[in-house]
N, C-alpha and C positions, 0 to 999 in steps of 0.2 A: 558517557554524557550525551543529552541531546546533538549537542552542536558538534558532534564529531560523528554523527551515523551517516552523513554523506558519503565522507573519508572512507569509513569501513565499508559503508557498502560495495564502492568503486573499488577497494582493496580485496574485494572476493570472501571478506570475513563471514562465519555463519552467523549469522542472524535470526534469532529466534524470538516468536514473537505470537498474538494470540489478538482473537478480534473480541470488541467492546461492539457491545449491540443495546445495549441499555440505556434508558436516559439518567443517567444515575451515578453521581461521579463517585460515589464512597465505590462502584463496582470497578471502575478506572485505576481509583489509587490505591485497591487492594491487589491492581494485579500489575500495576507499574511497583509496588514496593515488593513483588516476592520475586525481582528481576530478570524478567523478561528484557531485551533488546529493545524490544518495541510494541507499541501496540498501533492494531490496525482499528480504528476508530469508525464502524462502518456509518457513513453518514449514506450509503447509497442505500441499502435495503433497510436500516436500523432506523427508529422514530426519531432520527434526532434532529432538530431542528439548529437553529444559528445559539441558541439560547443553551440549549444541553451540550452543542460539541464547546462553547464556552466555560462552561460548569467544569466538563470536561479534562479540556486543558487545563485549566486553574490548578489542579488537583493533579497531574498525569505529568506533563512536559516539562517538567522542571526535574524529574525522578528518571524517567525512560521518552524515546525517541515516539510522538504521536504522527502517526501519516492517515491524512485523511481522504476518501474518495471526492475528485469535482472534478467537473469534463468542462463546462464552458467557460467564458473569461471571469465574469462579474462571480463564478462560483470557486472558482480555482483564490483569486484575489481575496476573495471575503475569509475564507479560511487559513491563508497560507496570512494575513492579517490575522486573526484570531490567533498565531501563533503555532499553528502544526508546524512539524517538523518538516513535510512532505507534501507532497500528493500522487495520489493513485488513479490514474484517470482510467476509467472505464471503455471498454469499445471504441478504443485506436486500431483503425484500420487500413490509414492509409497514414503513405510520407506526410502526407498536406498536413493531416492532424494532428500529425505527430511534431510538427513544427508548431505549428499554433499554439498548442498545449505549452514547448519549453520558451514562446515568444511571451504567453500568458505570466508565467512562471518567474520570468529575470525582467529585473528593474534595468532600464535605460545601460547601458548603451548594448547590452545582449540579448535584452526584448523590450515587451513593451506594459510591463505590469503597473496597474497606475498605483500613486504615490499618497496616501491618507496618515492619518496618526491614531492608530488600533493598540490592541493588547501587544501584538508583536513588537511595537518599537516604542514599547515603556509608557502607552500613552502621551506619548510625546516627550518623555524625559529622558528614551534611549534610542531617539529620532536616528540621529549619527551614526550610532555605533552599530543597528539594525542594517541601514542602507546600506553600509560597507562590507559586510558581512552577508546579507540576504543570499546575495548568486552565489557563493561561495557554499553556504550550508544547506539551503533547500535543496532536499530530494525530488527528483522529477521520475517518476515511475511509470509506464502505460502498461495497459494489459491486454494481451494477444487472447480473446477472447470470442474470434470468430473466423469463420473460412477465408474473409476478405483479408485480417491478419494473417492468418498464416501463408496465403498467398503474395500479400505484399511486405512479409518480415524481412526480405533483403534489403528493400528500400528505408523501409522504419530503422532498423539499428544503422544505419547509414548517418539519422540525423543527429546533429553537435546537439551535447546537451540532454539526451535521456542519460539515466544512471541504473536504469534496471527494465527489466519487461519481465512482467506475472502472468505467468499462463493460469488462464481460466478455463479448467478442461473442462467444465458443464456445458457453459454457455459454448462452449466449440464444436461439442457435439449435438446438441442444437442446433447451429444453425447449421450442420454437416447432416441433418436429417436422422439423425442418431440421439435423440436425448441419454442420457446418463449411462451410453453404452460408450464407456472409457477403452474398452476391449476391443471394440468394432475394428475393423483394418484402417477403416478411414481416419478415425477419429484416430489411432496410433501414430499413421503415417503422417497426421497433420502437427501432432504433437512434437515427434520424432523431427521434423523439420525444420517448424520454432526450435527446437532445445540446438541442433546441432549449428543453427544460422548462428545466435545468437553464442553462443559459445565460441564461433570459430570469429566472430567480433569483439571478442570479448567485452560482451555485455551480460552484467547478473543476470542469471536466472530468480524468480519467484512464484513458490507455491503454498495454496491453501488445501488443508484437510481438517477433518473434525477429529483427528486423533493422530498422537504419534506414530501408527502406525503405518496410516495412511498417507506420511509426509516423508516415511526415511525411504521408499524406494526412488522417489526424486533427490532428497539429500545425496545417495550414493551416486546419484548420474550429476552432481556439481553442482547443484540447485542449491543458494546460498541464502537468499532473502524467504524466510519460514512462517508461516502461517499457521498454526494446529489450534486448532480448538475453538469453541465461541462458547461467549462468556452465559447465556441461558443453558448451554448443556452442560457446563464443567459447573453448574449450581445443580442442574435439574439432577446429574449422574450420581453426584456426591452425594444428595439428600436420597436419591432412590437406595445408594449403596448403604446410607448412615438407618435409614427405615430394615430393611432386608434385614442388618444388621442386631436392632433391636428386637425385631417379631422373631429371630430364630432361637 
């Protein structure tokens, strides 16, 4: 169930899960009902607006665990209101942010997330039982996603209140002057870094790949919170394989 992917995640459970890039919730609730853990609901690169991660949810959160990308207050609030399960904040790079982010995140008296009557607390008819439970079940996620992260990851898993950190090995090599060279010594050693800081904190690990196979050599080094696939290419692959399949 949604309200219990905090628990598991902080429990080191594997978690598998697949991203939503589409504005289109029949694509959400066909891949929250084939049971996935979770889905990662990409509001950061994906078209979706306030209106489609609402559609969204409707359909998705009540079946599996929705965590959505938002980095500043007013974006983090307005979603974790829409009712996600979570959030994945983008380019944490320092302790400062990374406090901000789980201040954004917890209602009174463990931050400072302000107080409205949204989809998450019944429209107002599950005001109560929303507030007492919110800090309890929101996931607060960040994502070690560049040289500055992985430089200041001692201090980051330091702060009360994350529940996982997602390495983002593109963007890391990037900004390490390395684009999409995951192999490079730098971009290893910067990887290798994060995973063992962050381990020896015991704070989850989480990884994305567009394919199974591209995600179990993280699962095997402990990597628990999972990411494989996005939802245009597990359409686009199927229909290329389901074509190949008729023309031969």
């Amino acid at each position: 169930m949604p309200s219990d992917f905090r628990t598991r995640l902080n429990r080191g459970d594997t978690l598998l899960g697949t991203m939503v890039t589409l504005a289109c919730p029949a694509t959400a609730e066909i891949l929250a009902d084939i049971g996935f853990d979770w889905l990662f609901i990409d509001g950061e690169h994906g078209p979706l607006d306030a209106g489609a991660l609402l559609g969204i949810l409707q359909v998705a959160d009540r079946r599996t665990a929705c965590i959505v990308p938002a980095a500043d207050e007013v974006a983090i609030k307005k979603v974790l209101d829409l009712g996600a399960t979570g959030i994945i904040v983008p380019q944490v790079n320092t302790p400062q942010q990374t406090k901000d982010v789980v201040r954004f995140a917890r209602y009174a008296p463990l931050g400072t997330r302000g107080v409205g009557l949204a989809r998450a607390h019944g429209y107002g008819l599950r005001f109560q039982e929303y507030m007492d439970t919110a800090n309890e079940q929101v996931a607060v996620i960040v994502q070690a996603e560049h040289a500055l992260a992985a430089e200041n990851i001692e201090a980051i898993v330091q702060v009360s209140g994350i529940d996982a950190v997602l390495l983002g090995p593109y963007d890391l090599s990037a900004s390490l002057g390395h684009t999409g060279q995951l192999d490079h010594p730098s971009v290893v050693q910067a990887m290798d870094h994060i995973t063992r800081t962050c381990q020896a904190a015991k704070i989850p690990l989480g990884y994305f790949g567009v394919s199974a196979a591209s995600v179990k050599t993280m699962m095997a080094r402990g990597y628990s919170l999972i990411v494989a696939g996005v939802d245009t290419l597990l359409l686009g692959v199927a229909a290329k394989s389901l074509l190949r399949d008729l023309q031969s």
